[in-house]
C-alpha positions as CSV (number, residue, x, y, z in Angstrom):
1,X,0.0,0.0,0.0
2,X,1.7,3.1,-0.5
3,X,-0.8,5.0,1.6
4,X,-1.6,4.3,5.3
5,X,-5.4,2.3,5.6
6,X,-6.8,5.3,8.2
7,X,-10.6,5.2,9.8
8,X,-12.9,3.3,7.9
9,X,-16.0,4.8,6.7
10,X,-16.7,2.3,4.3
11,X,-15.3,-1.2,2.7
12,X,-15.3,-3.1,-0.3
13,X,-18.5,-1.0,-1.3
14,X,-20.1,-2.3,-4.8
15,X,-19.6,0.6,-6.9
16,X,-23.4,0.7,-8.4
17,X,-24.1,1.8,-4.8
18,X,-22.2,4.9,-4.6
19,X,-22.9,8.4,-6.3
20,X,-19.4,9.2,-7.4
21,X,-20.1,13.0,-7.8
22,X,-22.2,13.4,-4.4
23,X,-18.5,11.6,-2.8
24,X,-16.2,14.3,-4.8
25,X,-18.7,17.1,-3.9
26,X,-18.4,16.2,-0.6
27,X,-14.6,15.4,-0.4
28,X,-14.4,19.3,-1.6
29,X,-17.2,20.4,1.1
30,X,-15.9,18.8,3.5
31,X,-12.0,19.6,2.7
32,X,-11.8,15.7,3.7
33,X,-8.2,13.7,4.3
34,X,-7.9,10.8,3.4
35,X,-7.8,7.3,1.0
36,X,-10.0,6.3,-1.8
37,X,-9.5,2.8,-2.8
38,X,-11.0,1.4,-6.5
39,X,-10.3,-2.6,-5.7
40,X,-10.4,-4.7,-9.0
41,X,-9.7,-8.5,-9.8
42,X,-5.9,-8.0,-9.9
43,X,-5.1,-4.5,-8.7
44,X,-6.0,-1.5,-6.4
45,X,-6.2,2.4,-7.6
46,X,-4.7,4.3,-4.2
47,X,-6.1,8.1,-4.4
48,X,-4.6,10.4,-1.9
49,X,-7.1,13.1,-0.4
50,X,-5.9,16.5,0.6
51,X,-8.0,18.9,2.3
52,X,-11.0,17.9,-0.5
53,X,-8.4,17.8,-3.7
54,X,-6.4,15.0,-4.6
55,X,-2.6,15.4,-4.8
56,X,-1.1,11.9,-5.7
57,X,-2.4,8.6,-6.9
58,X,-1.0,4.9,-8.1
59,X,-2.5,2.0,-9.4
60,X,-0.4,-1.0,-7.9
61,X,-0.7,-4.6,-8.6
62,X,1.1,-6.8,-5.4
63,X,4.5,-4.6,-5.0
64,X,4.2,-3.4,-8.9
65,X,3.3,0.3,-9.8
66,X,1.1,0.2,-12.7
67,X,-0.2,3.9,-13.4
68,X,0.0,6.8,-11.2
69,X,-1.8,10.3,-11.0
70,X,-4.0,11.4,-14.0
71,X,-3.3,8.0,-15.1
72,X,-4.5,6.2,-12.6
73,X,-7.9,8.5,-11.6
74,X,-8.5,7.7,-15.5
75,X,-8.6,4.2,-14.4
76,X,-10.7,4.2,-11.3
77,X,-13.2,6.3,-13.2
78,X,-13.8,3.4,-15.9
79,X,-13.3,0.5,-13.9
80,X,-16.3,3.3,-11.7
81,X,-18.7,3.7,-14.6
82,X,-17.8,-0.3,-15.8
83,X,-19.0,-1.3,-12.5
84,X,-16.0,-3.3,-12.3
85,X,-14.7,-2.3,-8.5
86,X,-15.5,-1.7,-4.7
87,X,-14.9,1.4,-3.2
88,X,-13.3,1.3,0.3
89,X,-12.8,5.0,1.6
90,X,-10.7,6.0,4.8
91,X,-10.0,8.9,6.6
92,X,-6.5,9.8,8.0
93,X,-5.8,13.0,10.6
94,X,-4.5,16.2,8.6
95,X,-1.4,16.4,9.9
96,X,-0.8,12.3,8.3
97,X,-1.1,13.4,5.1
98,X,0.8,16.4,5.0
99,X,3.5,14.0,6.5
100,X,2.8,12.1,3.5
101,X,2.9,14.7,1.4
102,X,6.5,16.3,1.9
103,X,7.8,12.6,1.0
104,X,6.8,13.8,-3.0
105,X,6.7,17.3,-3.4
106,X,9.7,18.3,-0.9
107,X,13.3,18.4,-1.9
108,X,14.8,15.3,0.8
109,X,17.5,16.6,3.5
110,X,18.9,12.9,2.8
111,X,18.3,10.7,0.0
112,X,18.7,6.9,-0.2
113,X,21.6,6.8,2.0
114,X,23.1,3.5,3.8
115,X,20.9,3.5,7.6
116,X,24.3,2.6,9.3
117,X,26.0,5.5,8.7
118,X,23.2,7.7,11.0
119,X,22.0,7.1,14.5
120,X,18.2,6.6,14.8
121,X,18.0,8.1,18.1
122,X,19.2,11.8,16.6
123,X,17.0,11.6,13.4
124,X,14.0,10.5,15.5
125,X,15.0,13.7,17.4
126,X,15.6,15.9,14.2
127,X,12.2,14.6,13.0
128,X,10.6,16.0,16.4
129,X,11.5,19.1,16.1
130,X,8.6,22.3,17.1
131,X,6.6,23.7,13.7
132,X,8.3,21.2,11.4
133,X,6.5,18.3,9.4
134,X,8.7,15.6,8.9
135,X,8.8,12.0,7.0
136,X,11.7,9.4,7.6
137,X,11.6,6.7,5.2
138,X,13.3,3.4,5.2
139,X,13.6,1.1,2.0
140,X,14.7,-2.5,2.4
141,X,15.1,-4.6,0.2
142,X,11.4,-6.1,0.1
143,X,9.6,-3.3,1.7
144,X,9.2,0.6,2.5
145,X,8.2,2.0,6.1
146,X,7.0,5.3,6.5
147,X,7.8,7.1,9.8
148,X,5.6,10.2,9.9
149,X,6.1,13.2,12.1
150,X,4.4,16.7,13.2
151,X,4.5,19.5,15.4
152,X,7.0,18.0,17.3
153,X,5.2,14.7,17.5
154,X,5.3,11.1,16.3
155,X,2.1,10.5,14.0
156,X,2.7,7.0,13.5
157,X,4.6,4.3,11.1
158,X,3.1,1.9,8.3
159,X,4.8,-0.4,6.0
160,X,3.7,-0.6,2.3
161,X,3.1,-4.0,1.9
162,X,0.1,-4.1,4.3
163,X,-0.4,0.0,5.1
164,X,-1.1,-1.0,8.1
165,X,-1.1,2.7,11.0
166,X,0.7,1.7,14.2
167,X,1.7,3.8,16.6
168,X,4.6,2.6,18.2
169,X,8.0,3.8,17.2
170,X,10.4,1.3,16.8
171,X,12.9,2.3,14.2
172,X,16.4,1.3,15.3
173,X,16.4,-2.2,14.0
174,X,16.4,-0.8,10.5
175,X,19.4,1.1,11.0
176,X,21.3,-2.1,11.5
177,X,20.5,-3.9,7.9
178,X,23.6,-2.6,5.6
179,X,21.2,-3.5,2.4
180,X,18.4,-0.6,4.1
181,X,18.3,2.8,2.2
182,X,17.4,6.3,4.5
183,X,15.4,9.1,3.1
184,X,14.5,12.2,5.4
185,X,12.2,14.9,4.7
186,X,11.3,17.9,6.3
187,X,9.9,21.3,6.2
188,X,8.7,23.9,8.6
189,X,5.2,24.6,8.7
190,X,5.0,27.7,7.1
191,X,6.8,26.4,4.4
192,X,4.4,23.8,3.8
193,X,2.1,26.5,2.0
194,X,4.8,27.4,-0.4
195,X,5.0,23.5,-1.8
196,X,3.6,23.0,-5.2
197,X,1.2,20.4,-4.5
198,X,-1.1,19.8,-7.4
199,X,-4.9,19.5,-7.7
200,X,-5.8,15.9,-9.9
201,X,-9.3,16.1,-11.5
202,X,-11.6,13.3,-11.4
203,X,-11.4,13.0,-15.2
204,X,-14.8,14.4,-16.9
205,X,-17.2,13.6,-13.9
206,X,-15.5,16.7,-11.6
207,X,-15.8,19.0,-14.9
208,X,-19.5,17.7,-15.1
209,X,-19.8,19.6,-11.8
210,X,-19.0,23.0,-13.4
211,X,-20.6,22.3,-16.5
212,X,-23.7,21.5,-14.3
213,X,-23.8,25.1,-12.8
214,X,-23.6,26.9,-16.4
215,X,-26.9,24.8,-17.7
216,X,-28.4,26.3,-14.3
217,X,-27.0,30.1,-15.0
218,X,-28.5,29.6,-18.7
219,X,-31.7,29.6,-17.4
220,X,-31.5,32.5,-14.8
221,X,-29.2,34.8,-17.4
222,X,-32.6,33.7,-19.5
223,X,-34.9,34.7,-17.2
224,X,-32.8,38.4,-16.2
225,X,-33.3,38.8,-20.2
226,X,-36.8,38.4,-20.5
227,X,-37.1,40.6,-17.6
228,X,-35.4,43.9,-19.5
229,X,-38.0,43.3,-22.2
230,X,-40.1,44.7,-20.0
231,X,-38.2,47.3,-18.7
232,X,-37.4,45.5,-15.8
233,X,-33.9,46.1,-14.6
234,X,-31.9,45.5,-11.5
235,X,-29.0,48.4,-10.9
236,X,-26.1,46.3,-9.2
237,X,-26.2,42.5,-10.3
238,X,-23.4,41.4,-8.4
239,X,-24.8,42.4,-4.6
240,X,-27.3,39.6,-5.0
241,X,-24.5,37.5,-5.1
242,X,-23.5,39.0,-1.5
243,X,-22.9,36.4,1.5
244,X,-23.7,33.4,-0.8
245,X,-20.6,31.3,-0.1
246,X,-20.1,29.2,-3.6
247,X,-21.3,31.6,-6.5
248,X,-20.3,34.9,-4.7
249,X,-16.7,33.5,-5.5
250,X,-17.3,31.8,-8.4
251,X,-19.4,34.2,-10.7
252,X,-18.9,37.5,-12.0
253,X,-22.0,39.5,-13.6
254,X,-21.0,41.1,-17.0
255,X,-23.8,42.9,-18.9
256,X,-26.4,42.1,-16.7
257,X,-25.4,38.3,-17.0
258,X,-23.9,36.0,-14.4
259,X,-20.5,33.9,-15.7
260,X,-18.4,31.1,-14.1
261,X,-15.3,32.6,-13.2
262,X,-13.6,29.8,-11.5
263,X,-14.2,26.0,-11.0
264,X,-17.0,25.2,-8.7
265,X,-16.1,22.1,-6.8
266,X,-18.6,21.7,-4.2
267,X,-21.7,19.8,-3.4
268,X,-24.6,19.4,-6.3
269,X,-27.3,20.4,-3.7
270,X,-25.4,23.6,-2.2
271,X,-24.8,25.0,-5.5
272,X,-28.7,24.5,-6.5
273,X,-29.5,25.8,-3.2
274,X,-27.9,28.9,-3.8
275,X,-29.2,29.4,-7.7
276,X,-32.6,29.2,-6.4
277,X,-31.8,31.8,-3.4
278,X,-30.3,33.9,-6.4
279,X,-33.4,33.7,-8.6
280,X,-35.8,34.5,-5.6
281,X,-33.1,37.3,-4.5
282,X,-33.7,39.0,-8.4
283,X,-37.8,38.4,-8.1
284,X,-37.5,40.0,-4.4
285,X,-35.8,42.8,-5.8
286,X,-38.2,43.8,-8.7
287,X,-41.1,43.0,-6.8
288,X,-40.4,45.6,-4.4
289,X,-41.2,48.3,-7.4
290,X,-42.7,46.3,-9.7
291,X,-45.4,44.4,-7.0
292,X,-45.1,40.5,-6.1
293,X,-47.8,39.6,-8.1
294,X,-46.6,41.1,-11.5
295,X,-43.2,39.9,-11.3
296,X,-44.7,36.1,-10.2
297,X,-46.7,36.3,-13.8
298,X,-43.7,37.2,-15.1
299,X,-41.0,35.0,-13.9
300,X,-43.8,32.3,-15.1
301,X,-43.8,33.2,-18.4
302,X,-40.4,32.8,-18.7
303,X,-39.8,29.8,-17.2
304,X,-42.5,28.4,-19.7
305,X,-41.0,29.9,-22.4
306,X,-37.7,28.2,-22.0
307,X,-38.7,24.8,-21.1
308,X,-40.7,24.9,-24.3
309,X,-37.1,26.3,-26.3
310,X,-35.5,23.6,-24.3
311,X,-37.9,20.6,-24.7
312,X,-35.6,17.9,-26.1
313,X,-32.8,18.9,-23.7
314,X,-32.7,16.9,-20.9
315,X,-30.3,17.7,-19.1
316,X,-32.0,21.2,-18.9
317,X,-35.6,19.7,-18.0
318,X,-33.8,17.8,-15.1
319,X,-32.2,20.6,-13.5
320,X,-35.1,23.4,-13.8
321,X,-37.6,20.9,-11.8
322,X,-36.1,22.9,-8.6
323,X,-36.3,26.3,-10.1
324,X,-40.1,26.0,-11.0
325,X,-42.0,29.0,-10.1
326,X,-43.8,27.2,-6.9
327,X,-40.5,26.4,-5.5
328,X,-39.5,30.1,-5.5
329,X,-40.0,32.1,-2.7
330,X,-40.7,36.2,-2.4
């Protein structure tokens, strides 16, 4: 395993059971830590979470390193939408993975250097020191164990070939094999923040998220539209986006119509929540000079008249069933 197995939350899940986009939505929400397994006949997809993003992934098979990263999301997803896997999902304490992390995207204070030539006692010291995250790694010959370290404090050990997380720390018997390599990582924790760790998409099911939100803002940049027909304007646009926490940083209103600025990543239903508080915040607005009952008629028109311009879309039928005219409030 070439991540630690943390908390279970669930095991060997048949994927037909689990919404794959709710999981990532919520991963992102949640800004979660931890593992994502895809288990196959003959090989596991490891996906490292970080905070809600994922940073590093391999596909082993036994001790063998099929695919990594982009290459091996690409094969969780269609081994995911094949039907072909069970999903095991485990969460791991923050400060475990940025341990983790430092091992692959932090330049090493020693690399692959013979154990006896250091004292274990001193590094194990070194590795403790205040505001510093720090990773010892030992490779033998058939194995790798991961010491992991933060804030001073010991985090716990694993070996890859079960991934096991124990927390006892008993590391100078590998300093005594000759054939054992020593790698030691370390940074403080400011500099942490400064590492370029990178952000690996969930192949086209994360962009579906994004693409998701512009079928919804098609719909209210429709309905804005047929409101200035009428003479129905609203002076500043982008203060109904004010205190709403996804699309007030995600959106920016050019001529009167509302634009995905930057990828959304969080959860379906929070992002539909807050397109339907933005449609009742523009029908609020108006109906305080134009009256409640005239701008009701109106946002019903308009509603009708783009399902009916939208009728073989489905897509676009699905996602307007929230945005109806009785699920708007004043």
């Amino acid at each position: 395993m070439k991540f630690p197995i943390g908390k279970e939350i669930y095991i060997k899940t048949p994927a037909f059971l689990i919404n794959i986009k709710e999981l990532i939505s919520w991963f992102r929400l949640e800004k979660f830590n931890g593992v994502l397994w895809g288990e196959s006949s003959n090989f596991i997809t490891e996906i490292l979470i970080y905070n809600g993003v994922v940073p590093k992934a391999y596909t082993i098979r036994e001790t063998e390193i099929l695919a990594e990263d982009n290459a091996s999301i690409e094969i969780f997803v269609n081994d995911f939408i094949a039907r072909s896997n069970l999903i095991s999902l485990y969460s791991l304490e923050k400060e475990i993975v940025l341990s983790i992390l430092i091992s692959y995207f932090s330049t090493p204070k020693i690399f692959q250097e013979e154990t006896y030539l250091f004292v274990a006692d001193k590094l194990v010291e070194e590795a403790k020191k205040e505001n510093t995250i720090s990773h010892i790694l030992i490779e033998s010959p058939s194995d790798k164990i991961h010491f992991l370290f933060s804030k001073g404090k010991f985090l716990g050990c694993y070996q890859e070939r079960d991934g096991i997380l124990k927390d006892e720390l008993s590391i100078s018997e590998f300093f005594e094999n000759k054939e054992n390599l020593l790698s030691f990582y370390q940074v403080r924790e400011e500099e942490f923040e400064r590492l370029n760790i990178p952000s690996l998409k969930f192949s086209f099911i994360e962009e579906d998220i994004t693409s998701w939100t512009k079928k919804l803002l098609e719909y209210v940049n429709y309905v804005i539209n047929y409101y200035t027909e009428f003479g129905m304007y609203i002076k500043n646009m982008e203060s109904l986006l004010k205190n709403l926490k996804i699309l007030e940083k995600s959106l920016i209103c050019s001529n009167n119509n509302f634009t995905v600025k930057n990828e959304i990543m969080e959860s379906y239903d929070e992002v539909e929540k807050e397109v339907v508080e933005l449609i009742a915040r523009i029908n609020r607005e108006l109906a305080g000079i134009w009256g409640e009952k005239f701008v009701k008629q109106k946002y019903m028109q308009a509603y009708k008249k783009f399902l009916e311009g939208n009728q073989n879309d489905k897509v676009i039928i699905e996602l307007l069933d929230r945005l109806n005219p009785e699920n708007i409030e004043f």
